[in-house]
N, C-alpha and C positions, 0 to 999 in steps of 0.2 A: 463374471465380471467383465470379462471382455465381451461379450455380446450386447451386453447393457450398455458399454462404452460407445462401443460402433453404432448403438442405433439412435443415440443421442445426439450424438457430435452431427452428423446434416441436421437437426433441427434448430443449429446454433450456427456453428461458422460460416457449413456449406450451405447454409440457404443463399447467400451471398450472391451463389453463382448461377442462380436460378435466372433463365435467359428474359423474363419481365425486371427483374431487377438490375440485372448484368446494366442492359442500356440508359439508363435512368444512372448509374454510378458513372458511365463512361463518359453521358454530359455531364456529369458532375467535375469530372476528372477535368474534362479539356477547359470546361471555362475557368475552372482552380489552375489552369496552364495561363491562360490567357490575361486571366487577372493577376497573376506573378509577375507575366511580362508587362502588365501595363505596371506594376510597381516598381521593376527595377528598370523599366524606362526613365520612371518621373520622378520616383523619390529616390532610389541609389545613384543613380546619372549625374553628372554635374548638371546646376542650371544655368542658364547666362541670363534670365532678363525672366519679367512677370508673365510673361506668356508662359514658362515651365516651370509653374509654381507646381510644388509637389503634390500629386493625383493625391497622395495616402493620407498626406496632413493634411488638407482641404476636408476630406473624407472623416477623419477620424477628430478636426478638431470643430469645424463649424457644420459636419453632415451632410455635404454636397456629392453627390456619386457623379454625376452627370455633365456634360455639358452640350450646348450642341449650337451647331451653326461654326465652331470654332471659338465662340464667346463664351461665358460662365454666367450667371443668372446671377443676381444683388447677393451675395451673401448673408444668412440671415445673423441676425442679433448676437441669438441665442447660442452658447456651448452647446456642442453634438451630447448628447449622453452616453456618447461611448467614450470621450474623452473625461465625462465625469466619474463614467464608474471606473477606469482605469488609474485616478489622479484617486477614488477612494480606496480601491483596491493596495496602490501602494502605500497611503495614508495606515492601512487599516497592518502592511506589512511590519510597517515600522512601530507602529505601536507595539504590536506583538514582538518584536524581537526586543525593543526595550522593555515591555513586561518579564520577557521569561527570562530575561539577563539580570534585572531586579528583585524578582523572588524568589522561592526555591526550587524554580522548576531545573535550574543548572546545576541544583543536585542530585537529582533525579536521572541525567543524562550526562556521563563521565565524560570528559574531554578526551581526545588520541590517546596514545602512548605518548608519541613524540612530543605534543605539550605535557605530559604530564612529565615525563622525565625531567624537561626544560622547568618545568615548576616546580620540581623536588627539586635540584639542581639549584635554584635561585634560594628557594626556604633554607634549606643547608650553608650557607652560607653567613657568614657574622654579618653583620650592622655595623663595616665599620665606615669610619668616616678619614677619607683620603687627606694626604698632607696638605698645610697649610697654603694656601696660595697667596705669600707675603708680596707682591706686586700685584694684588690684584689694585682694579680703580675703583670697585663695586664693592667691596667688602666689608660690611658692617661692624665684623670682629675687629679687624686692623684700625678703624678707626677709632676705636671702642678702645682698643690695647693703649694707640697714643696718647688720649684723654687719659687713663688710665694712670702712665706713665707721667706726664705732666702733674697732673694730682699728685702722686705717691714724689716724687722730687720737691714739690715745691710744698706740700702738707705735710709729708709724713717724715721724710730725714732733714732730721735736726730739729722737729716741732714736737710730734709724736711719733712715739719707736713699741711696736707691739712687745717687743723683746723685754720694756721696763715695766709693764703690765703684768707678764707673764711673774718676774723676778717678784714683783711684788706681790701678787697673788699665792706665789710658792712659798716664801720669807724665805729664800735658799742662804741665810746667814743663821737661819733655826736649823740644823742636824738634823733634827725629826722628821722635817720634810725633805730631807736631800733624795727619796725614795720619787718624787716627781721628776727627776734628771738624771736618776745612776740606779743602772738595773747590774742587779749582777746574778741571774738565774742561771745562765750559762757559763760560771767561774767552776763550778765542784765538777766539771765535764772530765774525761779523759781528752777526746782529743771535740774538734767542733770544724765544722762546714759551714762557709757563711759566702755570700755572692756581693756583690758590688756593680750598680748598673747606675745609668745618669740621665737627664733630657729624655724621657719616656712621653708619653702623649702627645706625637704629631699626629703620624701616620697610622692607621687602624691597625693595617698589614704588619709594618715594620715593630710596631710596638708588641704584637700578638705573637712576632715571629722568636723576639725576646723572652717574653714572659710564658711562652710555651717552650724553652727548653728550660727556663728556670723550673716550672712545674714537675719535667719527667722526673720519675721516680730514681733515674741513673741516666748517665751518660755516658760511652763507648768512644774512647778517641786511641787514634794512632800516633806513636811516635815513639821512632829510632824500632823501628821495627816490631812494635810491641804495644799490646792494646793496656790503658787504663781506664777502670772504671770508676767514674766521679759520683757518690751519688746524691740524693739531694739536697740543698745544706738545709742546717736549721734556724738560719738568719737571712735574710734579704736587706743590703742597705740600699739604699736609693738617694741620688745625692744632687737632689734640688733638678727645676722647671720641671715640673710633674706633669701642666697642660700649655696648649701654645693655642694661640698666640695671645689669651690674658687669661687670668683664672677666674671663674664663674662656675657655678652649678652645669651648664651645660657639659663647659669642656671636659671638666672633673670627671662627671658618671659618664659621659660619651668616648673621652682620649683616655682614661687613665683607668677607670675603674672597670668600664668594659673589654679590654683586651684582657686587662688580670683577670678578671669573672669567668672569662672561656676559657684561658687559659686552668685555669682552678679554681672549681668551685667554691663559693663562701657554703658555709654549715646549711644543713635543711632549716633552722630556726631564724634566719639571716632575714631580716628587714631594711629591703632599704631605708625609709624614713626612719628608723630609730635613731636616736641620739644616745652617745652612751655618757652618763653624765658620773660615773664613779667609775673609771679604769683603774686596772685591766678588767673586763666583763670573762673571769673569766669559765669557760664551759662547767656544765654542772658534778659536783663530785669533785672539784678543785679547790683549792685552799691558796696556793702561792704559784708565782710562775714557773715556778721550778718542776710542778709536776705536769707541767705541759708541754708536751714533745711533737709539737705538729709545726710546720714551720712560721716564724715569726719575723716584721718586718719593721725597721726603722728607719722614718726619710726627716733628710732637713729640706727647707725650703729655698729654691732657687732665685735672682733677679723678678720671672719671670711670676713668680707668687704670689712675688710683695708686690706686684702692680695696683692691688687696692686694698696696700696696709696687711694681710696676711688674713683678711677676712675669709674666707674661704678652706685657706690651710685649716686653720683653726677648726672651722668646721668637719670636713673631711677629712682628714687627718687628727687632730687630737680629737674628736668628739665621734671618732665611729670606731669601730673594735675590728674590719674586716677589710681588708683590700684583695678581693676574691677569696682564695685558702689562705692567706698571711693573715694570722693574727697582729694587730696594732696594739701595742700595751701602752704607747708613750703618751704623754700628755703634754708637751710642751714644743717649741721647734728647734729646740736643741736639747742634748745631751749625753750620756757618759755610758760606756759599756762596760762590765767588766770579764772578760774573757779569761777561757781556761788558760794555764803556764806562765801567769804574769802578764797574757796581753791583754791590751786598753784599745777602744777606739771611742775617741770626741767627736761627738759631731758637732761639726759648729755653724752656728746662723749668722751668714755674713750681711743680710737683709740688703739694700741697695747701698750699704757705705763699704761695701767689700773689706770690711771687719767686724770683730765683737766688740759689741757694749761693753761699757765697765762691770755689767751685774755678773755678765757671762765671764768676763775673764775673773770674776773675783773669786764664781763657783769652782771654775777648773785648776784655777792656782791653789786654792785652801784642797781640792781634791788629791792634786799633785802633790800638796804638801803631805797631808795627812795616810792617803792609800793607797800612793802611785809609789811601790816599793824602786831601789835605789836600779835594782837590776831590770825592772819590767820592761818592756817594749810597748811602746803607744802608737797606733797609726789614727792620723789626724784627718778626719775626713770635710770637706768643703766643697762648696759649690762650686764656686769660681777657682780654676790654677793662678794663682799670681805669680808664681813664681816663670811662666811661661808669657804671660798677660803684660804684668809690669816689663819684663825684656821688649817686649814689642813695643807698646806703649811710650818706652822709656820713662818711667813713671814708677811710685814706690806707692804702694798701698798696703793696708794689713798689717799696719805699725803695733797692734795688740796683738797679734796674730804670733808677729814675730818674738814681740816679747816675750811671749808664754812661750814658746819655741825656746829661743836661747837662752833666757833666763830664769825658766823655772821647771822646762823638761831638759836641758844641759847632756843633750846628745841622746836621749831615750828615744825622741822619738825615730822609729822605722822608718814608716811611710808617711808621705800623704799624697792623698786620694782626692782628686775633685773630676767634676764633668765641666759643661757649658761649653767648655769646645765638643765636640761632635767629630770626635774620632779616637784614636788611640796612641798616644804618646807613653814611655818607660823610659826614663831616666837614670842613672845610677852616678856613684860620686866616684871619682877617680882619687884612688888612694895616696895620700899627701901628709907632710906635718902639719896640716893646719889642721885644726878643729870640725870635725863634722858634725854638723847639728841635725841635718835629714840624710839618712843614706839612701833612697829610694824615691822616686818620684813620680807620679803615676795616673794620667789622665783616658778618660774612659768617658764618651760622655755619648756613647754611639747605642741609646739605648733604644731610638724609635726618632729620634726627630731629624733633619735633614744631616747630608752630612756638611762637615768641614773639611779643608782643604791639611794637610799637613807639610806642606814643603817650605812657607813661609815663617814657617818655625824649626827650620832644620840649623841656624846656628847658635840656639841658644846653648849655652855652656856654664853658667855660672849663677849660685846662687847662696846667701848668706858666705861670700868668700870662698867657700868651695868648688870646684871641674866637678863639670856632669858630661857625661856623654850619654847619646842617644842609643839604647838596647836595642828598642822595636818600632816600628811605628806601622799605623794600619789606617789609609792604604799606605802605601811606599809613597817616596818624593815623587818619585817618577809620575807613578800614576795618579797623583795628587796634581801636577801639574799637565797633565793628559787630561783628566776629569774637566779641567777647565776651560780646556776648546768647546764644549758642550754648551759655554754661554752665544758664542755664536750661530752654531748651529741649531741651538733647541731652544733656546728665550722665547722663541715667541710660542709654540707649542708647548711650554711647561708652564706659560703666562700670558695665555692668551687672553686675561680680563685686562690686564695693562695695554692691551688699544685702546680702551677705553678713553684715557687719561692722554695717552701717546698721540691719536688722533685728534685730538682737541689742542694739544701743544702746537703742534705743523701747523695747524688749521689758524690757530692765533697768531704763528710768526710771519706768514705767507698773507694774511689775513687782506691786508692794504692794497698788496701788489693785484688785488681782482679790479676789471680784468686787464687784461695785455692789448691794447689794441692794434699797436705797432710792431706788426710780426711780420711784414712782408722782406725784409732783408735778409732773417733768415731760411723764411720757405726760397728765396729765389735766388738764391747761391748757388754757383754752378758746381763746385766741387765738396767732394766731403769736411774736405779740411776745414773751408770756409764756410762751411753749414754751422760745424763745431765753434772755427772760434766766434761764429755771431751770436750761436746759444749762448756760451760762458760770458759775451760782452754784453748780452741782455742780463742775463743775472749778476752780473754784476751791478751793472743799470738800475737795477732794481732794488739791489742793497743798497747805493747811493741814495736812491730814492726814499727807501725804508726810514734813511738815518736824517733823513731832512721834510720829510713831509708826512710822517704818517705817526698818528699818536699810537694805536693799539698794537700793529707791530713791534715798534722798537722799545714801549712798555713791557709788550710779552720778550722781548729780547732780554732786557734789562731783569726783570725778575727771573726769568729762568737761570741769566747768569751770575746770579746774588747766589739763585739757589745750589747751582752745579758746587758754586766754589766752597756753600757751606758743607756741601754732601760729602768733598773729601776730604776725607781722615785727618785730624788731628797729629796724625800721627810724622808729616811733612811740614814743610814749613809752611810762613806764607806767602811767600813769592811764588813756591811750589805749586803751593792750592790754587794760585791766582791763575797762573799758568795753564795749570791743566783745568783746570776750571773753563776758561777762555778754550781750549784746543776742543772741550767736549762739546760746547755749545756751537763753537764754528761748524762744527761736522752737524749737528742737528741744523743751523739753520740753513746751512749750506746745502742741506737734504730738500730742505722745506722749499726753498725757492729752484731748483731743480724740476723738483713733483711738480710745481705752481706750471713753471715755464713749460713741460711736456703737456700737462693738461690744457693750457690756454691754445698750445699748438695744436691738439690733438682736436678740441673745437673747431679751429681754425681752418683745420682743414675739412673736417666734415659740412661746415658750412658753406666754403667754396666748390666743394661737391655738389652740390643741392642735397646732402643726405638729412641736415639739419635747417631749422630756419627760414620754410619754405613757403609759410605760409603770415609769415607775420604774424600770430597772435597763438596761444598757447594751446589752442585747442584741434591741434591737427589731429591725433591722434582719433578725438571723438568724430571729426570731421569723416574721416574716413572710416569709422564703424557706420555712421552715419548713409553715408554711400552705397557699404555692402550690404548695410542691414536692407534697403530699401532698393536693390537689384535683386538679390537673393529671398529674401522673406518680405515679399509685403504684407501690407494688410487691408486688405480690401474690405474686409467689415467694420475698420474704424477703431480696431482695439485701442491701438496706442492711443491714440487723442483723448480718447475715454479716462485713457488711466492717468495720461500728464494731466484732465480736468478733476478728477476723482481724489490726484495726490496733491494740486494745488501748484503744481508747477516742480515738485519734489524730484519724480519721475525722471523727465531728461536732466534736469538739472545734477543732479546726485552723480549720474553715469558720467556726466560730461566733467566736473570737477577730480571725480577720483579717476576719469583716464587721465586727467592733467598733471594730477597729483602724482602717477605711476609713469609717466611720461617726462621723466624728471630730464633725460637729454635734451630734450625740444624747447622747454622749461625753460633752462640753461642756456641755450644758445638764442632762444629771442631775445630772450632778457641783457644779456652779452652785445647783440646785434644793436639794442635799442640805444644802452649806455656807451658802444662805442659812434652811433651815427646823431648822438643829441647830446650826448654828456650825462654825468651823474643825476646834475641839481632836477634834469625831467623827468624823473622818475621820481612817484611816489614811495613814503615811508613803506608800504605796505609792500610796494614791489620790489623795492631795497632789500628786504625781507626774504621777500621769496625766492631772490636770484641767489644771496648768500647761503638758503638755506639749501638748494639745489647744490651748490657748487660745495658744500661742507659735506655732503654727504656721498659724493665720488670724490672728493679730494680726501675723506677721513678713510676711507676704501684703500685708496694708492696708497696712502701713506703708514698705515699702519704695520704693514710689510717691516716697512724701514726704517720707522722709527724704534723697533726692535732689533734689527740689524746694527743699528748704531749704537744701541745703548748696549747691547750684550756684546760689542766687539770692546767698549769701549770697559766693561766690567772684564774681559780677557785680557787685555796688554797691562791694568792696572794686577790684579792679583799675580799673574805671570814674571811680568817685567818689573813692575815697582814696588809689588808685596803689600798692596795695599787693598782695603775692601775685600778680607776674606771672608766676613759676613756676609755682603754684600751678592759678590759672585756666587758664592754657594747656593747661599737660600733660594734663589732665582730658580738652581736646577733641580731644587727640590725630592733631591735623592733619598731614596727609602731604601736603599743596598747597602752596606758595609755596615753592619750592626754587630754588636759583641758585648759582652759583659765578662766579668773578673770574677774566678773562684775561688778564694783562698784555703786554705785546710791546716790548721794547727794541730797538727801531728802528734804522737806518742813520748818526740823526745822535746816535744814544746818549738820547734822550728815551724815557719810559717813556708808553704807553698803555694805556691800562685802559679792559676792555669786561667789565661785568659782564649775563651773560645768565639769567635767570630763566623757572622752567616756573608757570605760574600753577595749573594742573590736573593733579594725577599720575595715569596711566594704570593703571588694576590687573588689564590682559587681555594683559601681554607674554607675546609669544610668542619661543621662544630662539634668535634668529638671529645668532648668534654673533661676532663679530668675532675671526681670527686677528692675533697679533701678529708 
């Protein structure tokens, strides 16, 4: 082997070095020297002028090697064909990589590790979809919700009420049917587990973060030194706005139905499109709901449901049998449990009149009368807290609500339970001769969707004549009022589509004031002081001017300040509203002409520079590609002319409009320079046009900054200082942290406990580890 090796190898490498060859490679080598250097002479080297047009490109694109005398010979017509098979070469490149990226040849050939982990890493991952961005300007849903909302106020309360439908459909004054609104499978129990959560379906994360500790099989908690284990109940209430921000097919099986489905599987036979049209469906080998011990889940319907009449609920909800592993037995959007040891819980559908109908209170009154024994305990479940709502408000609602309360449950009832705020409040009654009619009080609405503020509701006290005092609350006041600095520092990064809308605002108030042409007082002031006060006496200037000569300015003035004053609250008077109304708009316009004056100065000066406006007419920019194109690259065989005659004049023209078009400072400042040395009326509609439209799109730039700076400073002093706009401020910061739900347990000697367990930090890296049911 080795002898055979060695007498082979000189007939292959080392002939190489055979001394007739040798010299024949060594001119080969030096003109490969020579010709390098003439390359990175001509073509890597700067050039300054058509005399050092580049050796290579000469060479490689019209086929000229040569020159001589110091002059270059006509150029011919024709493409080099080394340019052409380089220009098919890459042609033929690109094809092939979009072939093989299109068929299955990228099956065939695994990607890294490192992508592949990144790829598993992504597929692992749920599908969920991020909280609502309630300020955005582009949002399709949001405006879709206020239409929504309009309809459902002016059609549905007081016109039509799905509630009288339902009543009627059931005959709930026939006994026979009372089985559509009063389950009582879980009454012959010893003891029973049942959870209570509210406002689910913003946030993918936050919502999933919920309904996956509802799912675990058991729960492990600390306290006073000592672990308890909770384990899974065998009820789920859920207590209204199931999706945000309106209900539709989307939101439903994307916010609501998919965090419970990872969280806990629906059955291997689970269809979504089924409808289930005779509840309960229930699994096979079943007779009543009594022999079915898998967990089970009962929701009413929130404000946020009834946005188109409860169409929706209806459907997913009475009409489907699974919300992941929770079975749905109910049929209706309200009603009656009946619980082991004498406990009751009503759910009740307060629909947009934040009460019940007459059909409903007539069912749970004849219930009361008939099966709500003298001693039982009822805990009252609702969407909305009024009793925390109407204090703010100062306002009474729930007038049936109440009466069923006081006059036909006469101190039974325990609790009640609602969401819609978006936090955790516990209330209890402070023991007196008077009459208790609720002992317990209890809001939880922190189930997935943003949070609420709790500190401006830290004095409430009183309710149906009763002292409450406050047990718990989650977060604290403190940090409730801490949370709320976060509108000025983070508005704009939690609401960054509201420039949208924001820069268009500044852009309308400032609108008239274009352009400034009388700036020389303040550029030529000698001291700072008097730099300043000529700034603030030009805008002020300007605001004078606004209020006396200009339509669209002081119209955008005027509507914005109709609308500020209607934006706040109700809950102030109207001197108040007027007030602050006026104080929020002065700081916005007061922004807007600020911005205006910096940018006009800021022209102003580039123009006295020579940096802007130098050429009088809009096309500098091209003027100067112009220049270097034709120092740098000629063209001595006539390309270009060929292709401006071939493309009809397209060619230069097209380059030369979109540098002007991207060339929007120069733009800006001709146009500027023209309307201050001839006046408005010289200028064409069309260049009117184009100056505004330059100067709207750096002036919606500066200002978008700031006009988030003002509105979220202005959403902080109001929730903080005034206690007003705690929907408002909140939902801006769009918090997916401080979530919890309520576990109750009716125990052995029939006493109820309650463990409410709370996630302080929501995690956004689940991965889908599925829980079957």
């Amino acid at each position: 082997m080795k002898e055979k090796t060695t007498e082979r190898m000189p007939s292959g490498w080392f002939s190489l070095w055979k001394k007739e060859q040798r010299n024949s490679w060594l001119a080969k080598f030096v003109r490969m020297n020579e010709f390098k250097d003439q390359v990175c002479s001509s073509w890597f080297a700067p050039v300054g002028s058509a005399n050092d047009y580049p050796f290579l490109s000469k060479w490689v694109i019209y086929g000229e090697l040569t020159c001589s005398g110091g002059s270059c010979a006509e150029s011919p017509a024709e493409i080099s064909p080394i340019y052409s098979l380089w220009a098919t070469f890459i042609g033929l490149y690109i094809a092939n990589y979009v072939v093989e990226r299109s068929t299955g040849w990228a099956l065939t050939h695994p990607v890294s590790q490192k992508e592949s982990e990144k790829l598993k890493k992504k597929q692992m991952q749920p599908d969920f979809l991020d909280m609502v961005p309630w300020y955005s300007g582009t949002s399709a849903d949001l405006f879709k919700t206020v239409f929504d909302l309009l309809v459902s106020v002016t059609v549905f309360v007081g016109r039509f009420d799905m509630r009288m439908m339902q009543a009627a459909m059931s005959r709930v004054e026939d006994e026979a049917k009372q089985e559509d609104l009063l389950y009582d499978q879980f009454s012959e129990r010893e003891e029973l587990w049942f959870d209570f959560m509210a406002d689910t379906g913003d946030g993918g994360n936050s919502s999933y973060s919920v309904a996956k500790l509802l799912a675990q099989p058991s729960l492990r908690i600390h306290s006073n030194d000592s672990v308890i284990t909770l384990p899974r109940s065998n009820l789920l209430l859920i207590g209204g706005d199931l999706a945000y921000p309106n209900p539709s097919e989307f939101t439903y099986e994307r916010r609501l139905f998919r965090p419970f489905e990872y969280a806990l599987q629906p059955p291997l036979w689970y269809k979504e499109e089924h409808i289930a049209v005779n509840k309960p469906e229930l699994p096979g080998g079943m007779s009543s709901l009594k022999q079915y011990d898998g967990p089970q889940c009962f929701l009413i319907p929130g404000n946020h449901d009834w946005f188109d009449g409860l169409q929706t609920f209806m459907r997913y909800i009475c009409h489907k049998s699974w919300l992941g592993g929770w079975f749905m037995p109910q049929k209706k959007s309200y009603f009656a449990l009946q619980l082991p040891k004498g406990w009751w819980v009503f759910g009740l559908d307060l629909a947009l009149h934040c009460d019940i109908d007459v059909y409903q209170f007539k069912f749970f009154s004849e219930l009361i009368r008939k099966k709500v024994g003298e001693y039982d305990s009822v805990i009252i479940m609702t969407h909305e807290p009024n009793w925390l709502l109407d204090w703010y408000w100062n306002d009474v609602t729930g007038k049936n609500v109440t009466h069923l309360i006081r006059d036909h449950l006469r101190g039974r009832c325990m609790l009640r339970m609602a969401g819609d705020l978006h936090h955790y409040m516990r209330h209890s009654y402070v023991p007196s001769a008077k009459p208790v009619y609720v002992q317990h009080l209890l809001v939880n609405g922190c189930g997935g969707a943003f949070l609420h503020p709790t500190h401006v509701f830290s004095n409430f006290n009183s309710l149906y004549g009763t002292s409450y005092e406050s047990k718990a609350s989650y977060p604290s006041f403190e940090d409730s009022s801490r949370i709320a600095l976060g509108n000025i520092l983070k508005f704009r990064k939690k609401n960054w589509q509201f420039d949208f809308i924001g820069g268009i605002i500044y852009f309308i108030l400032a609108f008239s004031m274009f352009p400034q042409c009388k700036l020389d007082h303040i550029l030529q002031d000698d001291t700072f002081s008097g730099h300043i006060k000529s700034f603030f006496g030009t805008v002020w200037e300007a605001f004078i001017y606004m209020l006396g000569h200009s339509y669209v300015s002081s119209a955008g003035s005027f509507i914005l300040l109709v609308a500020a004053i209607i934006f706040v609250p109700s809950k102030v008077s109207r001197k108040r509203k007027v007030i602050i109304g006026v104080l929020h708009v002065s700081a916005h316009l007061s922004s807007a002409l600020i911005l205006m004056l910096l940018m006009e100065l800021g022209i102003e000066t580039c123009i006295r520079h020579k940096l802007l406006a130098t050429s009088g007419h809009h096309h500098t920019l091209y003027e100067w590609y112009r220049s270097v194109e034709s120092e740098h690259f000629p063209d001595p065989s006539g390309l270009r002319p060929r292709i401006e005659q071939w493309t009809f004049g397209l060619y230069p023209a097209c380059i030369k409009y979109l540098m002007s078009a991207f060339d929007i400072p120069e733009v800006m400042a001709v146009s500027r320079s023209d309307i201050c040395h001839n006046g408005m009326d010289s200028v064409s509609r069309v260049g009117a046009m184009i100056y505004y439209a330059s100067v709207f799109l750096y002036f919606w730039v500066f200002s978008t900054p700031i006009v988030s700076l003002v509105f979220g400073s202005y959403l902080y002093v109001c929730i903080n200082w005034l206690h007003i706009h705690f929907d408002e401020a909140f939902s801006s910061l769009r918090i997916a942290n401080y979530k919890s739900f309520t576990r109750f347990h009716i125990n052995l000697k029939g006493d109820l406990e309650v463990f409410t367990l709370a996630v302080d930090k929501v995690r956004n890296d689940y991965r889908l580890l599925l829980c079957v049911s």
